[in-house]
C-alpha positions as CSV (number, residue, x, y, z in Angstrom):
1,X,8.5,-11.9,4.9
2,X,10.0,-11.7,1.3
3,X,9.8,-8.7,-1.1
4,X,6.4,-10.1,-3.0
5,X,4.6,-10.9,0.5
6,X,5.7,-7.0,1.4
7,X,4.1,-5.7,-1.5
8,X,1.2,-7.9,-0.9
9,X,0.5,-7.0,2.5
10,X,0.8,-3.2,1.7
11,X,-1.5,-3.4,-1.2
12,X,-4.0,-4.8,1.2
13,X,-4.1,-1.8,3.1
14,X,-5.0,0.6,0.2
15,X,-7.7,-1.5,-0.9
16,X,-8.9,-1.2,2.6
17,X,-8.7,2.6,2.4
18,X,-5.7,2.9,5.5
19,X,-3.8,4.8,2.7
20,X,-3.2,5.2,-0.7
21,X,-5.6,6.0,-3.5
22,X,-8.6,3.1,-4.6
23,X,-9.3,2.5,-7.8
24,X,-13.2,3.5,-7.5
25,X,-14.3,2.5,-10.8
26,X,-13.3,-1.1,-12.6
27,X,-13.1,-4.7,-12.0
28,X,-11.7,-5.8,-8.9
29,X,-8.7,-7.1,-11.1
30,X,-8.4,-4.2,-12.1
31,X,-8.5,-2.0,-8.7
32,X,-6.0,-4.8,-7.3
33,X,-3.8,-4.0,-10.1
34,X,-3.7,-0.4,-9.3
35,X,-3.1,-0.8,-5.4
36,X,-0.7,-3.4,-6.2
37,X,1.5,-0.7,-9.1
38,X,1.5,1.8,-5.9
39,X,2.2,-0.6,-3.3
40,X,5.3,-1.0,-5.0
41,X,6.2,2.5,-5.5
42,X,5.7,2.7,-1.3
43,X,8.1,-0.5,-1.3
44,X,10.8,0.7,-3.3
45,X,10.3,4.4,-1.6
46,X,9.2,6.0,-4.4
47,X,6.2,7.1,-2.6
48,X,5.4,7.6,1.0
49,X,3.1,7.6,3.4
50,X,3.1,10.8,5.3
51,X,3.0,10.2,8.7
52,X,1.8,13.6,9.6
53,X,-1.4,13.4,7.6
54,X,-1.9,9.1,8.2
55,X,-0.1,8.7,11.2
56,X,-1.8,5.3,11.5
57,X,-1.1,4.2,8.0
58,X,2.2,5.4,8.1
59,X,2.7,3.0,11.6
60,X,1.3,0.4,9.5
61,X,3.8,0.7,6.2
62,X,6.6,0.8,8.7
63,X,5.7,-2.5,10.5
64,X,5.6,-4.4,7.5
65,X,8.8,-3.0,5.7
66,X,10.4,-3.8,9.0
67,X,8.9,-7.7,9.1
């Protein structure tokens, strides 16, 4: 899975509310932009996904960095 696909795939999961913050007001291009910006900081490791509050979500982030 390349870096874009990664970022993709994670950004997927925020707008499906497994973790992360949604946009709740906007367009969708819009909320897709904001899941995408933080998706990325979860990518590079800026941010995380605690695994003790989201242990689920956290499973999830790890599967796909790993891919």
């Amino acid at each position: 899975m390349t870096e874009l696909e990664k970022i993709e795939k994670i950004a997927q999961g925020i707008m499906a509310g497994y973790y992360g913050e949604k946009q709740k007001c906007g367009t969708e291009y819009q909320k897709w932009t904001y899941a995408v910006l933080q998706a990325d900081k979860i990518y590079r490791g800026d941010w995380i996904v605690n695994k003790e509050t989201n242990e689920l979500g956290h499973d999830y982030v790890q599967v796909i960095l790993k891919a």
